[in-house]
PADO-205128 format. One record per residue (C-alpha): residue number from 1; residue in one letter; chain; x, y, z. Coordinates in steps of 0.1 Angstrom, whole numbers. Example, Ala and Ser with C-alpha at 12.3 -4.5 7.8 and 13.67 -1.06 7.14 Angstrom:
PADO-205128
1,a,A,123,-45,78
2,s,A,137,-11,71
***
This chain:
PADO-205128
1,x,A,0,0,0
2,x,A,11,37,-8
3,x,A,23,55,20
4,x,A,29,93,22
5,x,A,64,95,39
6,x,A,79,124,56
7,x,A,115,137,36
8,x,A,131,136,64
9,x,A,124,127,104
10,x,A,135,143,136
11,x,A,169,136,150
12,x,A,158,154,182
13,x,A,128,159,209
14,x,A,124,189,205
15,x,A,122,184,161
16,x,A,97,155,168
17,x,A,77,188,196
18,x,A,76,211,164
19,x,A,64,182,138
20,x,A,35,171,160
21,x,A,25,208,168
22,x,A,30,214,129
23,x,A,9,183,116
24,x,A,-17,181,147
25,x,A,-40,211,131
26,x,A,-44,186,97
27,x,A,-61,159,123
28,x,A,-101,155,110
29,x,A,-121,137,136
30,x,A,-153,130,114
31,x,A,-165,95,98
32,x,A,-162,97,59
33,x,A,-198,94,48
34,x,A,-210,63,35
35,x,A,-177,42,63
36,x,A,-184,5,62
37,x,A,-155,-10,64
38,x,A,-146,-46,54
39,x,A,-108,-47,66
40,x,A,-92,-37,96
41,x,A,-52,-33,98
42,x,A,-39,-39,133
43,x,A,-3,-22,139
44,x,A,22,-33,169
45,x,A,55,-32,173
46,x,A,78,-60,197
47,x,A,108,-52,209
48,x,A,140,-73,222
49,x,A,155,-61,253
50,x,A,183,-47,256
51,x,A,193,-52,222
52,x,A,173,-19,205
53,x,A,161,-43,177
54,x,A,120,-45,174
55,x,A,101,-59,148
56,x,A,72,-40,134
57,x,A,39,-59,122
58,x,A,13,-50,97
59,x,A,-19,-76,95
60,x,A,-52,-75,81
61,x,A,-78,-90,91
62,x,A,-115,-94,72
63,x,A,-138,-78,102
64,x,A,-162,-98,96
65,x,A,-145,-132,105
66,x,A,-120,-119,119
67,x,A,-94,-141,95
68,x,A,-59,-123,84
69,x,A,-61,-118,49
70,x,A,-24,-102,45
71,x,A,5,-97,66
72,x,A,36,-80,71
73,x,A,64,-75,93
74,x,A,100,-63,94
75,x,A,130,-62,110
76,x,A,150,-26,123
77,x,A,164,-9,149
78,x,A,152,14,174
79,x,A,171,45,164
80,x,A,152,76,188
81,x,A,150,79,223
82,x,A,122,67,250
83,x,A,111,95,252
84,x,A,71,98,268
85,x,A,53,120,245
86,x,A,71,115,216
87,x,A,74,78,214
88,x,A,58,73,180
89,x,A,89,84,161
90,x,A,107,55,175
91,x,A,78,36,159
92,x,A,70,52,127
93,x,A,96,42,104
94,x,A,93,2,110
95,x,A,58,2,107
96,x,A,61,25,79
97,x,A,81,-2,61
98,x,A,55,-31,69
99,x,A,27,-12,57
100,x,A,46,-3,20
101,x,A,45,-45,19
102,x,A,8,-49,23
103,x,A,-4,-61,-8
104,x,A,-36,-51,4
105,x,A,-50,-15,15
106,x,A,-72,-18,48
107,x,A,-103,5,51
108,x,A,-95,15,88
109,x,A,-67,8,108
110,x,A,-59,4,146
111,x,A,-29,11,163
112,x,A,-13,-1,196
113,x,A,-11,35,209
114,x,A,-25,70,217
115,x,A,-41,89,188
116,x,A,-57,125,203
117,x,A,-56,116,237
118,x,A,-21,127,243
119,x,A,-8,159,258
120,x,A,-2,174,225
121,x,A,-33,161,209
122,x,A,-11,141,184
123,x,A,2,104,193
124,x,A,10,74,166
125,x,A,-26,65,152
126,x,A,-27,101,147
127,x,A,5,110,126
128,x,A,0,70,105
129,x,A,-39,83,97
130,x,A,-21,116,81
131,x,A,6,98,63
132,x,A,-16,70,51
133,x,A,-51,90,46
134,x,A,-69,61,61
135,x,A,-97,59,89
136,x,A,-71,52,121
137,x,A,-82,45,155
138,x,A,-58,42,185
139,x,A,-60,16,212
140,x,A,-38,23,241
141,x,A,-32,-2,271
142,x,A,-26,28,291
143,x,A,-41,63,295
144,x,A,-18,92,295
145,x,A,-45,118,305
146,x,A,-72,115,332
147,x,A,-107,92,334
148,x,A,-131,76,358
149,x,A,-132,43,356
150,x,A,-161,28,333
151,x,A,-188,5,346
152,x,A,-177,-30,350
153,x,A,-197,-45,318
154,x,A,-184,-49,287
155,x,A,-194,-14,265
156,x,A,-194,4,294
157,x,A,-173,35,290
158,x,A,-163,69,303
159,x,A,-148,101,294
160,x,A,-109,103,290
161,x,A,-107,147,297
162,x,A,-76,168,294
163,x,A,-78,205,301
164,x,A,-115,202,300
165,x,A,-116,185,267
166,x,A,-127,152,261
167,x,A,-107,134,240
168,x,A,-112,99,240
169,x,A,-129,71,260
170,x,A,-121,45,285
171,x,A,-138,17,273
172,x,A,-146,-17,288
173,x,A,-145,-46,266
174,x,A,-152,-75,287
175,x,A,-170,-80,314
176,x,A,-149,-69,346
177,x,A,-119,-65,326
178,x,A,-92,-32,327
179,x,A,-102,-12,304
180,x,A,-92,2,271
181,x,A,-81,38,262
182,x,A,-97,48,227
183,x,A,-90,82,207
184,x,A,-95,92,176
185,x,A,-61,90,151
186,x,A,-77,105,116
187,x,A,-109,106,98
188,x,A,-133,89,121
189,x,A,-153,100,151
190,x,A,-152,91,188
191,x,A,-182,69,187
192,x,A,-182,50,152
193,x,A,-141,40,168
194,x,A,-156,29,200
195,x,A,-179,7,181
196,x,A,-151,-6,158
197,x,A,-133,-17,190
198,x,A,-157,-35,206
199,x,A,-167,-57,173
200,x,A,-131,-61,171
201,x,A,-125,-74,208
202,x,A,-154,-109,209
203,x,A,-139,-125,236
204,x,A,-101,-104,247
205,x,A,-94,-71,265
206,x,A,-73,-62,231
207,x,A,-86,-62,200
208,x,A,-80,-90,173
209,x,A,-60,-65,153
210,x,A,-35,-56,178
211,x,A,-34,-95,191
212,x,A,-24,-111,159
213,x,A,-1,-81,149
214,x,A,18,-87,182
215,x,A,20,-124,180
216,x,A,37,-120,143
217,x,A,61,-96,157
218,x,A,70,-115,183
219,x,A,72,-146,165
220,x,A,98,-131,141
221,x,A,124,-111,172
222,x,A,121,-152,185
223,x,A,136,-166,152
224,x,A,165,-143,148
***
């Protein structure tokens, strides 16, 4: 699939600071009319400690069944620093690279990170939805801004509020389970995501997508 690729990417924190403030204004949070989509793209990166190599995964699944119908994953090095805030540039280039090998285009994706709920309103779901053009969601384990816990049954959610601003949703997806953190990344709205993720999680916490991407990243760090 075609991907939209920066000419070149920060060295620095403060570089990756001024490209998120730069590209966070180009961010639309509303469903294309007519959205129905018929794949899903789950994005996850593993990493092998303390070596600084990751693998990067790409996999698609057919939302109805929940089946892969492509996959891809590669191999690199993590070249920026852990930084909180801007982690997704130590990200973005890998999964970059497994996306360019899909031979198929997903109609939505979800990644294993923030999208607007972030303290710069910008995180990884956010920056691949711009350089892709695609519907992304993100689906974070953890929330970086502040929430109330949910009710304890499974679509029960509650605000995620920053400064007064709501933007995104802790959302339980089983029954009693922690709960998910769900923002908008680029061209969808708050609810229609919230809906994806719940089709997308039957019987797990985590959603199909970022499951099977993880398990094919880790799979390939284990043969090296």
């Amino acid at each position: 699939m075609r991907v939209d690729r920066p000419a070149t990417w920060p060295s620095t924190v403060d570089e990756a600071v001024r490209m998120q403030d730069l590209l966070r204004p180009l961010v639309d949070a509303r469903t294309p009319a007519g959205f129905a989509p018929r794949t899903v793209a789950g994005l996850d990166v593993a990493y092998a400690v303390p070596s600084g190599r990751l693998a990067a995964a790409a996999v698609v699944l057919d939302i109805d069944t929940l089946r892969p119908v492509d996959t891809a994953v590669v191999l690199g090095e993590a070249r920026f620093p852990y930084v909180s805030g801007v982690f997704a540039f130590r990200e973005l280039p890998a999964l970059l690279d497994a996306l360019e090998r899909l031979a198929t285009t997903p109609d939505v994706m979800i990644c294993d990170g923030q999208g607007v709920a972030h303290p710069r309103r910008f995180g990884l779901a956010c920056h691949i939805g711009l350089l892709t053009g695609i519907p992304t969601v993100g689906v974070a384990k953890q929330a970086m801004v502040g929430y109330r816990p949910p009710g304890p049954r499974r679509g029960d959610w509650s605000p995620l509020v920053d400064d007064g601003e709501v933007v995104g949703r802790a959302l339980r997806t089983q029954d009693g389970v922690k709960p998910v953190f769900v923002s908008v990344g680029h061209r969808i709205d708050l609810g229609a995501a919230s809906d994806l993720v719940l089709r997308l999680c039957p019987r797990f916490r985590l959603p199909e997508t970022t499951r099977q991407a993880d398990y094919v990243a880790r799979r390939l760090l284990g043969a090296e």
